[in-house]
C-alpha positions as CSV (number, residue, x, y, z in Angstrom):
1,X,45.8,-55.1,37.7
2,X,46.8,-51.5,37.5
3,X,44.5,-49.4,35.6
4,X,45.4,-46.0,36.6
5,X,48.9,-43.7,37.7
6,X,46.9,-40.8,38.1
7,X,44.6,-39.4,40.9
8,X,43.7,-42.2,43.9
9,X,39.6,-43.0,43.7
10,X,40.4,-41.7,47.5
11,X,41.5,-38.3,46.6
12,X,38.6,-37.9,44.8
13,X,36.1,-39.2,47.6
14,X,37.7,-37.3,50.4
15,X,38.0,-33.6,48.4
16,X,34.4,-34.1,47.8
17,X,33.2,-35.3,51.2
18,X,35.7,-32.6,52.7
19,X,33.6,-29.7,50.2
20,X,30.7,-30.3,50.7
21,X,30.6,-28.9,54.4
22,X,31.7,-25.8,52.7
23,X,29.3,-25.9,50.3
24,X,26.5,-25.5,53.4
25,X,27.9,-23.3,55.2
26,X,26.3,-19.2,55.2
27,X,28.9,-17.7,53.0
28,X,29.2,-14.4,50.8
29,X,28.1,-14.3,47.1
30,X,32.2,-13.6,46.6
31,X,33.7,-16.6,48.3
32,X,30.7,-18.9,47.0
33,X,32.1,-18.3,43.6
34,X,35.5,-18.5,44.3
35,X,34.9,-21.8,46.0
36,X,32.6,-23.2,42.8
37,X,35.9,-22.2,40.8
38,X,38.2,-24.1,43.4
39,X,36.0,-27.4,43.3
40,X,35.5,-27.4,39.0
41,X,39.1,-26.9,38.1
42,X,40.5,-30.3,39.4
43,X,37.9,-31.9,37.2
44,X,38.6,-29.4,34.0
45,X,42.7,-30.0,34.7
46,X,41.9,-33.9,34.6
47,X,40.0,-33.9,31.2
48,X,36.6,-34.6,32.7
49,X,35.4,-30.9,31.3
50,X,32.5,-32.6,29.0
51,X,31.2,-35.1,32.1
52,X,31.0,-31.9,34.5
53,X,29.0,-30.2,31.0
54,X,26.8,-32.2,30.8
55,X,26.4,-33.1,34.4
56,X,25.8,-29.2,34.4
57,X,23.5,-28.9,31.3
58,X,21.0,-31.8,32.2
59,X,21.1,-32.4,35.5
60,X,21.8,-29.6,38.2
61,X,22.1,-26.6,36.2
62,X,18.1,-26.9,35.6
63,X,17.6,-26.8,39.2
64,X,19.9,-23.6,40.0
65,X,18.3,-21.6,37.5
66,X,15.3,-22.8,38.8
67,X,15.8,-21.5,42.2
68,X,17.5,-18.3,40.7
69,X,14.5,-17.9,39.5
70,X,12.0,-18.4,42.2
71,X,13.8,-16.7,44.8
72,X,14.5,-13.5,42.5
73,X,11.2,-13.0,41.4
74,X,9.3,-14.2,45.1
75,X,12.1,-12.2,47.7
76,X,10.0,-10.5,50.2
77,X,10.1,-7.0,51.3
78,X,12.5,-6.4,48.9
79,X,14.1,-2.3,48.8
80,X,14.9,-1.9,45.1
81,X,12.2,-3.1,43.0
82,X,13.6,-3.1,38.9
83,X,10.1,-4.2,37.5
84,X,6.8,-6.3,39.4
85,X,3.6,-7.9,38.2
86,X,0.7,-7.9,40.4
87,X,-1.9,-10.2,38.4
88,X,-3.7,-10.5,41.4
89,X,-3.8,-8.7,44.7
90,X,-2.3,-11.6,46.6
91,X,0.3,-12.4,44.1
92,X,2.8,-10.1,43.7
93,X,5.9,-10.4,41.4
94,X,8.9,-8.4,41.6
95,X,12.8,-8.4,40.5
96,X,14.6,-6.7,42.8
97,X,17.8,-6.3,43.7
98,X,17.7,-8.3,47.1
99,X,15.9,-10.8,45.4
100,X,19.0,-11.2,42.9
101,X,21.3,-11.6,45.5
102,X,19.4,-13.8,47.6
103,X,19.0,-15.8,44.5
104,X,22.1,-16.1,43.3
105,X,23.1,-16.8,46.7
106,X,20.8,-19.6,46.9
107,X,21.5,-21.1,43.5
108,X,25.4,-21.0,43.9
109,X,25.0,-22.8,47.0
110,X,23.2,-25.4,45.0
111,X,26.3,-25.6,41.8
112,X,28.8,-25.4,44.8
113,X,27.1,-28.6,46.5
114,X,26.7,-30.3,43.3
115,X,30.2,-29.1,42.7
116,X,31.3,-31.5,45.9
117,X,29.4,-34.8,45.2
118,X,30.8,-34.7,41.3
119,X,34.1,-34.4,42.6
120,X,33.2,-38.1,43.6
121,X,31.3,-39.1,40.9
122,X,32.1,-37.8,37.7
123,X,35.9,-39.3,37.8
124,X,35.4,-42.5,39.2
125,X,33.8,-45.6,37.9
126,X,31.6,-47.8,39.7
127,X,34.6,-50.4,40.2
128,X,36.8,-47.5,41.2
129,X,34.4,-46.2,43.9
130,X,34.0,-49.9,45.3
131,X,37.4,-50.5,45.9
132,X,37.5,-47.1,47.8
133,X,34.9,-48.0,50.0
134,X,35.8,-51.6,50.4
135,X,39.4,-50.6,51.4
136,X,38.0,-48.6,54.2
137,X,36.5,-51.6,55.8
138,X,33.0,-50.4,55.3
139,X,30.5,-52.8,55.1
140,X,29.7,-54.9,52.3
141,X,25.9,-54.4,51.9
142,X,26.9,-50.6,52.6
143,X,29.2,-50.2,49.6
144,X,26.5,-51.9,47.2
145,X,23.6,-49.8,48.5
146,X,26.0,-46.5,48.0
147,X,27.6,-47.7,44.8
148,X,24.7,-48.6,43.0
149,X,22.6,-45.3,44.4
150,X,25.1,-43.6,42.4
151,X,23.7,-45.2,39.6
152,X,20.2,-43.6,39.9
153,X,20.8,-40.7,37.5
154,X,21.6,-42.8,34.9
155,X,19.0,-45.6,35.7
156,X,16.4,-43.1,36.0
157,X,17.5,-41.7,32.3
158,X,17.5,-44.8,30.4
159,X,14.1,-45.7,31.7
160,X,12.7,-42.1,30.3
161,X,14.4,-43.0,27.2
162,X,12.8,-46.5,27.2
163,X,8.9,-44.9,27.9
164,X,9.9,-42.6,25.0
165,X,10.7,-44.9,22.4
166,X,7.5,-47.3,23.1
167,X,5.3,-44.0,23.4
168,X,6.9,-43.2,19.6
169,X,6.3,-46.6,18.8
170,X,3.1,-46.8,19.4
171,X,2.4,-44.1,17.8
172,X,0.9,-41.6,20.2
173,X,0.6,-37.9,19.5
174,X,3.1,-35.6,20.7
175,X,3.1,-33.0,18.3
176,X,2.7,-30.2,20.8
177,X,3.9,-29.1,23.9
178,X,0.9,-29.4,25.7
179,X,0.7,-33.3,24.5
180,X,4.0,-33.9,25.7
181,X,3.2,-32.9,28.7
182,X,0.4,-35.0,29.1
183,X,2.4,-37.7,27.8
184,X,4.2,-37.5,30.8
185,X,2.0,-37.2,33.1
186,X,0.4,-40.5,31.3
187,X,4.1,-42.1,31.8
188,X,4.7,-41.1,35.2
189,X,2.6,-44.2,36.5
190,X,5.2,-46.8,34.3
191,X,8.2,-44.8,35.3
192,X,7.6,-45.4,39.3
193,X,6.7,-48.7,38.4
194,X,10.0,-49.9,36.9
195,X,11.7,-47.8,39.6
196,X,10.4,-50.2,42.2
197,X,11.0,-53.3,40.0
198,X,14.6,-52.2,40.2
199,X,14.8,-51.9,44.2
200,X,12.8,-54.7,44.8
201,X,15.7,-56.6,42.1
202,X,18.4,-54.7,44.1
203,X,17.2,-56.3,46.9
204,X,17.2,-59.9,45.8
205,X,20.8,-59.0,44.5
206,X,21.5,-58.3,47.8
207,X,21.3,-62.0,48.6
208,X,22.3,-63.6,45.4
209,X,25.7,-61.3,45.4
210,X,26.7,-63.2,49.1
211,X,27.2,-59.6,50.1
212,X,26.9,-60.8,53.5
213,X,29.4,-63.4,53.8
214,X,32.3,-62.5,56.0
215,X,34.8,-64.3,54.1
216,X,37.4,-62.3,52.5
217,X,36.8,-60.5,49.6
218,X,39.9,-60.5,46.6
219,X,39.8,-57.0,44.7
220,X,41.2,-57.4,40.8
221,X,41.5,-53.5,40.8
222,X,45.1,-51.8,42.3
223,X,44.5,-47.9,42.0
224,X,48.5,-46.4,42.3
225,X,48.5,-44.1,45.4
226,X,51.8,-42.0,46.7
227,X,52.5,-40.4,50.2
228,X,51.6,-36.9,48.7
229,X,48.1,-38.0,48.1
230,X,48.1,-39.4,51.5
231,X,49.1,-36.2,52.9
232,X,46.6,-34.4,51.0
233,X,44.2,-36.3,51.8
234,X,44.4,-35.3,55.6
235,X,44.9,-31.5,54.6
236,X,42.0,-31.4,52.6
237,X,39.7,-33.2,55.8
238,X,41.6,-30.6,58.1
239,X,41.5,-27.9,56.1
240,X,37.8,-28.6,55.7
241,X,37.4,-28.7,59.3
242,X,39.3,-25.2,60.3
243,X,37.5,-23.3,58.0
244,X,33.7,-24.6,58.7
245,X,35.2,-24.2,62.6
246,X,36.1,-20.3,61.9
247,X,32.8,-19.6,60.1
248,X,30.2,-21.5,62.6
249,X,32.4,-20.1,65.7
């Protein structure tokens, strides 16, 4: 069955593996945003602009700002100080402009490695990444274990959502910030539980699947792939290679 023309679940693996080694590596603010507008494009010129929004929105864009934050505000013996706080004579706070750069540095580093993995995940779909991996020859108990780890996000949402609707169903009081926090706290306890309920199922689907039977397995998913993706498949890995080469060397 042929379900797609388009991009080879393969592409999409390799460009990501193949970014993010550039995503690590110690460059300038200028060429970390020119790379984080290299890796985003494919996905806005494929129509996957409102995944990569909201995989920006409520998942890693949190995190960046975050660390934008931290690291502008914390920099030490920072030259150009904008504004500080000193509440206390062993905290200091202070925006500065080294601070700024070493944050932004440090938060496009996070987008740009984000960036890599949802050049992976964001256009394939758990079948689609299966057949990628299986046609490599890797492993059987390997693909489940990655495939469904890719599944975390998502698994780990829905169980918020469930703790959420039973805590509004029992009718507890979250009428304030401050509750809602506690709330959570409160819910942390369930939330690790059903976490481990899930891997200790994962594991006994491990068995029940026959993931370890070394017969062959028959795929009902054909992804349509062409010489030029081939090609540029091994540009993108080599390409990858020369340029981490030139900046480590």
């Amino acid at each position: 069955m042929n379900l797609t023309n388009g991009i080879n679940p393969k592409t999409w693996i390799v460009a990501g593996l193949a970014a993010t080694p550039l995503a690590l590596l110690p460059l300038p603010l200028s060429l970390r945003t020119v790379l984080l507008v290299v890796l985003v494009t494919p996905l806005l010129a494929t129509g996957h602009g409102s995944k990569l929004l909201r995989y920006v929105l409520w998942g890693v864009g949190p995190v960046a700002l975050t660390a934008f934050i931290i690291q502008t505000v914390s920099y030490p013996g920072a030259g150009t100080i904008y504004a500080q706080w000193v509440p206390a004579p062993w905290i200091r706070f202070a925006i500065s402009a080294e601070g700024i750069a070493y944050g932004a540095q440090f938060a496009l580093q996070i987008l740009n490695f984000a960036a890599a993995i949802a050049l992976i995940s964001l256009p394939n779909s758990v079948g689609a990444l299966r057949w990628a991996l299986t046609s490599w020859k890797l492993p059987a108990r390997l693909v489940y274990i990655l495939v469904t780890s890719l599944n975390a996000p998502a698994l780990l949402g829905r169980y918020i959502r469930i703790i959420r609707e039973g805590q509004i169903r029992r009718g507890l009081d979250d009428s304030t910030l401050l509750k809602r926090i506690s709330l959570g706290i409160k819910s942390l306890g369930t939330l690790v539980n059903l976490m481990l309920l899930e891997h200790e199922d994962r594991a006994h689907s491990i068995a029940q699947r026959g993931l370890d039977n070394k017969t062959a397995r028959t795929s009902y998913l054909v992804f349509a792939d062409t010489r030029a993706q081939q090609y540029l498949r091994a540009v993108l890995v080599g390409a990858s290679a020369l340029i981490c080469a030139a900046v480590v060397l």
